[in-house]
N, C-alpha and C positions, 0 to 999 in steps of 0.2 A: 458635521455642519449640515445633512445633508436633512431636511424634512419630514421625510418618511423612508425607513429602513427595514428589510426585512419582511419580503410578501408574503402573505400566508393566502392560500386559494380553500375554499370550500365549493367540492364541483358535485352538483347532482349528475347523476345518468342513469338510465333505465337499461336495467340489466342487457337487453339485445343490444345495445347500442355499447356495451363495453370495449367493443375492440373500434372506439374512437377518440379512449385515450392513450396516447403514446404514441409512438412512432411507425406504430407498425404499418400507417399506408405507406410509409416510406422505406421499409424494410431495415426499418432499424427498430431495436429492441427498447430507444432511451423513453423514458420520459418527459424528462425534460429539456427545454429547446436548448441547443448551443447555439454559438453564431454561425457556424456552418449551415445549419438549419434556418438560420433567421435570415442570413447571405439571399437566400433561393425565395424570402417572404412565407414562410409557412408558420410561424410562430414567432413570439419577441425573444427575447433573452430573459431568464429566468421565471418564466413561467413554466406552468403545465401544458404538452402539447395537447391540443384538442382541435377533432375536425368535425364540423361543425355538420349538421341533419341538413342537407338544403331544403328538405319538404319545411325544417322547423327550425331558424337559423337561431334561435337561441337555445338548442340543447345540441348538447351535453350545456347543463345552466354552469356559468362559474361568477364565485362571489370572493371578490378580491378585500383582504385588510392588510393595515398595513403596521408597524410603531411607529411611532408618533416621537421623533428627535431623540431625546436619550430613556422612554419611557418603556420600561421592561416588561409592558401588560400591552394587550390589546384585545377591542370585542368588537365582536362582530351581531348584531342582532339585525334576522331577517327575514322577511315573508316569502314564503315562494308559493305561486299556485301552480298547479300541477293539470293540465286539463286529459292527459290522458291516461287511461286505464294500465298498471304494469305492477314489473316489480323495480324500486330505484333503489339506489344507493346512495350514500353520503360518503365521500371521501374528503380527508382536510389533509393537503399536500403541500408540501413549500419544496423550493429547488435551493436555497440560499446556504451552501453548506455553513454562513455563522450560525443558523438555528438551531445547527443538530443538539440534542439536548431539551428543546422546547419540549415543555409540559402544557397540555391541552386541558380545558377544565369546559364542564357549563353540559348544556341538558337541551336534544331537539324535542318536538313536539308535530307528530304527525298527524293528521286528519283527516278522513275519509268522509262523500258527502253522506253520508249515514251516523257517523258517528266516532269516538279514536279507535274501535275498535280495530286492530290488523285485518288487511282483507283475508287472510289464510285461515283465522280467528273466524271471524264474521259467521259463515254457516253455521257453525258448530253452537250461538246463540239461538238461533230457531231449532237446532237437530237437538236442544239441551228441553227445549218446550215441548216439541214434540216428541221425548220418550218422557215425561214429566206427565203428560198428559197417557200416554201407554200404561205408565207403570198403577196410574190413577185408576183407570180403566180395570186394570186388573187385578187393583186392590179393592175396589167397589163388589166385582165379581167372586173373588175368594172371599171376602167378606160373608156376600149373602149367602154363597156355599155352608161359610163356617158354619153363622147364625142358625140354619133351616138345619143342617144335622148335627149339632152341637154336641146331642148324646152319644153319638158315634166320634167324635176326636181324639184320633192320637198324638202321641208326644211330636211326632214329626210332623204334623201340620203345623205346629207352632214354630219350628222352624221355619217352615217354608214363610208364613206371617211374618217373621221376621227379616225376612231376606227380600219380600217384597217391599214394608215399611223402609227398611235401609236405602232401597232402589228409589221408592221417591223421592226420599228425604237427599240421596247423592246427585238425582236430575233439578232437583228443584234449585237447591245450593249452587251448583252450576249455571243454570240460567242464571239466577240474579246476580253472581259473578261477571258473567259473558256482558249483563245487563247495565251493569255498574261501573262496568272500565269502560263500555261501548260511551255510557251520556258524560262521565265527568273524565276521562283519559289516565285514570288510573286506577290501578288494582287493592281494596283494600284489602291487607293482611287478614285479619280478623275472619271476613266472608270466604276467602282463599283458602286460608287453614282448615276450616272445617268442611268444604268441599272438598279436598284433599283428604282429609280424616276421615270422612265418609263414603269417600271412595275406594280407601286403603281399607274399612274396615266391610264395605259390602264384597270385596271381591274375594275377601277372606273367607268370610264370611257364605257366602256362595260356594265358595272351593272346599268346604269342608261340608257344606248341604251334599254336592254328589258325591263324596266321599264316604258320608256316614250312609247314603241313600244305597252307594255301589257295594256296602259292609252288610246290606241287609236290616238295619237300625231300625228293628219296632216291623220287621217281617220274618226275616229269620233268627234273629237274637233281641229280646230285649232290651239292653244294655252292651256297650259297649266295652265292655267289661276291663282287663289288663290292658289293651291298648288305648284305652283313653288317652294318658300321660303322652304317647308317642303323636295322637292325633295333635293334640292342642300344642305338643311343641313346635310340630310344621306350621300349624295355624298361626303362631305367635310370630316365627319368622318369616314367615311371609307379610305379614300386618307390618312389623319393622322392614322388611326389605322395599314392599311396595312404598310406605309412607317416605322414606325416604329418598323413593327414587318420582315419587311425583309432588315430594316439596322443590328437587333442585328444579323439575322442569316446569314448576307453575309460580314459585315465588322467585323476585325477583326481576332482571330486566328482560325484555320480550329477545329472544333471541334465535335467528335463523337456522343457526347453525349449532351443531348439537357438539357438547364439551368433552372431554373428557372425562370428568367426571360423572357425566349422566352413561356416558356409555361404560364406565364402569361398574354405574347402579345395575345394567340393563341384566347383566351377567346372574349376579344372585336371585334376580328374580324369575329371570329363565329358566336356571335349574331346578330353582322351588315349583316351578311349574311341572317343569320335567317328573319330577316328583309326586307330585299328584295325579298327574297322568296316568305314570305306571302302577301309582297303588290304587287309584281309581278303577283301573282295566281288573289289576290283578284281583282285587276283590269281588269284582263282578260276576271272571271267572270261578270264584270259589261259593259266592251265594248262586249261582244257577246248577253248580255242581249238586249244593245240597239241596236245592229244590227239585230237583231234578231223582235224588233219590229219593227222597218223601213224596217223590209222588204228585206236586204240588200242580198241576198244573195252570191255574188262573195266575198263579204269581209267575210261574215262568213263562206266561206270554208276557205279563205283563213288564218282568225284569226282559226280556229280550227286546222287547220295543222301546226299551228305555238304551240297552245296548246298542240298538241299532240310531237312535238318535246321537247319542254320543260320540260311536266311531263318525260319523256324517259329518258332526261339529269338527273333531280334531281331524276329519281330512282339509276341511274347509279353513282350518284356521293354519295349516300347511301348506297349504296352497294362497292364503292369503299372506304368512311372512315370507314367503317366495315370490310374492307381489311386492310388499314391503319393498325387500331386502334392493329391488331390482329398480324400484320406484328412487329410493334414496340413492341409488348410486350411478343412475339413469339421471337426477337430477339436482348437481351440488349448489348449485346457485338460487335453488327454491324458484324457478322460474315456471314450474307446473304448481305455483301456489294456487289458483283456483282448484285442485283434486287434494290440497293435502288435507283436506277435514276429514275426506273418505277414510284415513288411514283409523284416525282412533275412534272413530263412529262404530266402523266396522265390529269391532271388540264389542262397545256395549250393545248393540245390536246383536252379537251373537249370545253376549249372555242373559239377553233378555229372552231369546229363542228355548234357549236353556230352562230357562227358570216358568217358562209355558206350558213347556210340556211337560214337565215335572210336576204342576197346577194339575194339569188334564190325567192324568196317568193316577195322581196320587189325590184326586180331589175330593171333601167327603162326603159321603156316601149311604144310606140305609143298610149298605152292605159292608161293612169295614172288613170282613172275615175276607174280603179278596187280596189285602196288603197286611191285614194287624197280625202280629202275632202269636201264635196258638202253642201254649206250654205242650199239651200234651199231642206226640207226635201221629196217635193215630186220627186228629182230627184235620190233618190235611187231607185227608181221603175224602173230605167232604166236600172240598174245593172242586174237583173236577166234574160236578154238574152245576158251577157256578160259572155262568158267564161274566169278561169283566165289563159287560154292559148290562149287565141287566139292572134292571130297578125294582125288583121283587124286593117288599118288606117281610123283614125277618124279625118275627115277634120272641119274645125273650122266651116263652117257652118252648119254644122248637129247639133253641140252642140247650137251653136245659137239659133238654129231654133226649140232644145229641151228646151233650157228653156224660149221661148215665147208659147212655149204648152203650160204652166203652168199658164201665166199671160192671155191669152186671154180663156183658158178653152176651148182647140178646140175638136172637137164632136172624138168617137171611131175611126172613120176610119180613120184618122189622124195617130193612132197610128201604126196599122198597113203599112199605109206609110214607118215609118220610124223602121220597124222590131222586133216591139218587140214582137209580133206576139201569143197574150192575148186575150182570149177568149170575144166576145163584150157584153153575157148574163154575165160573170163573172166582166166587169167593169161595169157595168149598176149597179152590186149588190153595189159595192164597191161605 
């Protein structure tokens, strides 16, 4: 008989302000009010207890619905404006134990004055422009490199072209993603997917650049010979591991708190990482070993300072999931949402660092002979009156003319001829 049955409450609160539902100023653990509570004036009966902000007497905000006589539905549509800066929450709570059972249905809609973008979101739309804008930069620049020594390219600058091409094309995608849910409040699939797919396939894609880089590829071996299959198999799961662990966390609904299932993705791609690491290092070790007995020395500065770049990166990116690890657990409630963009910034920022010096170290050149590869082993010896700076042009007949030194066995003085300017009692020993 009764009019309205049944209260269902929808209470905003901003995350500092959570220990202002329930009982807890009164040292009691309930929720909801009984009459012993209601006795003393602190709440009514069957509601939610809530103590109210005296600086801001309507938060914790609460929005009462109720059915309506014997009507088994009820909605609630409502505006709420928000004047200050945080993190809230939405909770829908009833005390009436006939509800237990209720099924909740229906879709909020948040807004920021900028846009729907999430504010933890938000940064990471300008941080998506400017590396969009980087990665531009320094395809414009590897470009006119290519262009101006074209007759000097090896097979591995077309790698590296490709890894920077991907790089745009992953930043660009991402803005208009960030751009796109920020004006209309929704993510579409379509531009998601493939900023996803291009991010799953540049970071692969990158991770097998210093891998074939740390193998020596087109400096101490031509080709990559038997172990290709092994390469491209890690490649391949990595590209499935990553794609799948950044579909569950970018498709879908926006969510704070991370599933289990994403932290099960996080595992395989750790390892695959792991992985690369060690065979990245282990290779490095084994091309400076052999540069190192050939004598080689322009390539073993130049592979050491690629070494030393590397270890720098993997202590940094050590010491930054030690940041991570401590940041997430430091902060379950997302209430240091203003710093959480820093977290996966961090990453492409590092691999853009990556991908720089790799540009600078291996860029081309009028001198290619300080990185390309030399079939026959005694023209490493030519390398060590080669600086890897220098810009001396080397005309095709010099190189000619160096490797019939080799087939005819021409006397010391020869050598000095052509600069490399080697002691004649120390080639006599040799």
């Amino acid at each position: 008989m009764q009019q309205k049955t049944g209260l269902i409450e929808a209470i905003i609160v901003e995350v500092k302000d959570r220990g202002r539902i329930g009982g807890s100023y009164e040292n009691t653990d309930v929720i909801c009010c009984n009459p012993k509570l209601a006795e003393q004036g602190s709440c009514k009966v069957g509601e939610v207890i809530i103590r109210q902000d005296p600086n801001n007497p309507d938060w914790p905000k609460r929005i009462q619905t109720s059915f309506e006589g014997k009507s088994e539905e009820a909605t609630l549509i409502q505006t709420v404006e928000i004047n200050s800066t945080g993190m809230y929450y939405l909770y829908f709570m009833f005390c009436d134990p006939q509800l237990k059972g209720m099924k909740l249905s229906g879709r909020t809609v948040w807004r920021n004055p900028d846009g729907y973008l999430p504010g933890k979101m938000a940064p990471l739309m300008t941080f998506s422009g400017f590396m969009s804008l980087a990665y531009l930069v320094l395809g414009l620049v590897w470009f006119l490199q290519f262009v101006q020594y074209w007759k000097d390219i090896i097979h591995l600058h077309y790698h590296i072209t490709a890894v920077i091409g991907l790089g745009m094309c992953e930043m660009a995608f991402w803005y208009f993603e960030y751009a796109n849910f920020n004006s209309t409040g929704n993510r579409p699939m379509g531009i998601t997917l493939w900023a996803v797919t291009f991010s799953a396939v540049k970071k692969t894609v990158s991770r097998l650049l210093l891998l074939v880089v740390s193998m020596g590829y087109g400096v101490v071996r031509p080709t990559l010979g038997g172990i290709t299959p092994k390469v491209l198999l890690l490649g391949f799961m990595y590209f499935v591991a990553t794609e799948a662990l950044e579909l569950v966390e970018h498709l879908g609904n926006i969510n704070d708190f991370s599933g289990k299932a994403k932290v099960f993705l996080v595992l395989p791609v750790a390892l695959l990482d792991a992985c690369f690491i060690l065979w990245i290092f282990s290779s490095l070790s084994k091309t400076l070993e052999k540069l190192q007995m050939r004598r080689s020395m322009a390539k073993m500065e130049l592979y050491r300072k690629f070494t030393n770049a590397l270890a720098v990166s993997v202590l940094l990116s050590v010491a930054w999931i030690g940041y991570e690890l401590y940041f997430n657990a430091s902060d379950p409630l997302s209430e240091l949402w203003r710093r959480a963009w820093i977290i996966p910034a961090f990453w492409t920022l590092l691999a853009y660092i990556i991908l720089v010096v790799i540009c600078i170290l291996w860029a081309p050149s009028h001198n290619p002979t300080r990185f390309a590869y030399l079939e026959e082993a005694g023209d490493d010896l030519e390398e060590e009156g080669v600086s890897l700076t220098t810009s001396g042009v080397k005309v095709a007949g010099d190189v000619a003319t160096k490797l019939e030194r080799k087939e005819r066995k021409v006397s010391i003085a020869a050598d000095h001829v052509y600069g490399l300017g080697e002691d004649p009692e120390e080639d006599k020993r040799e």
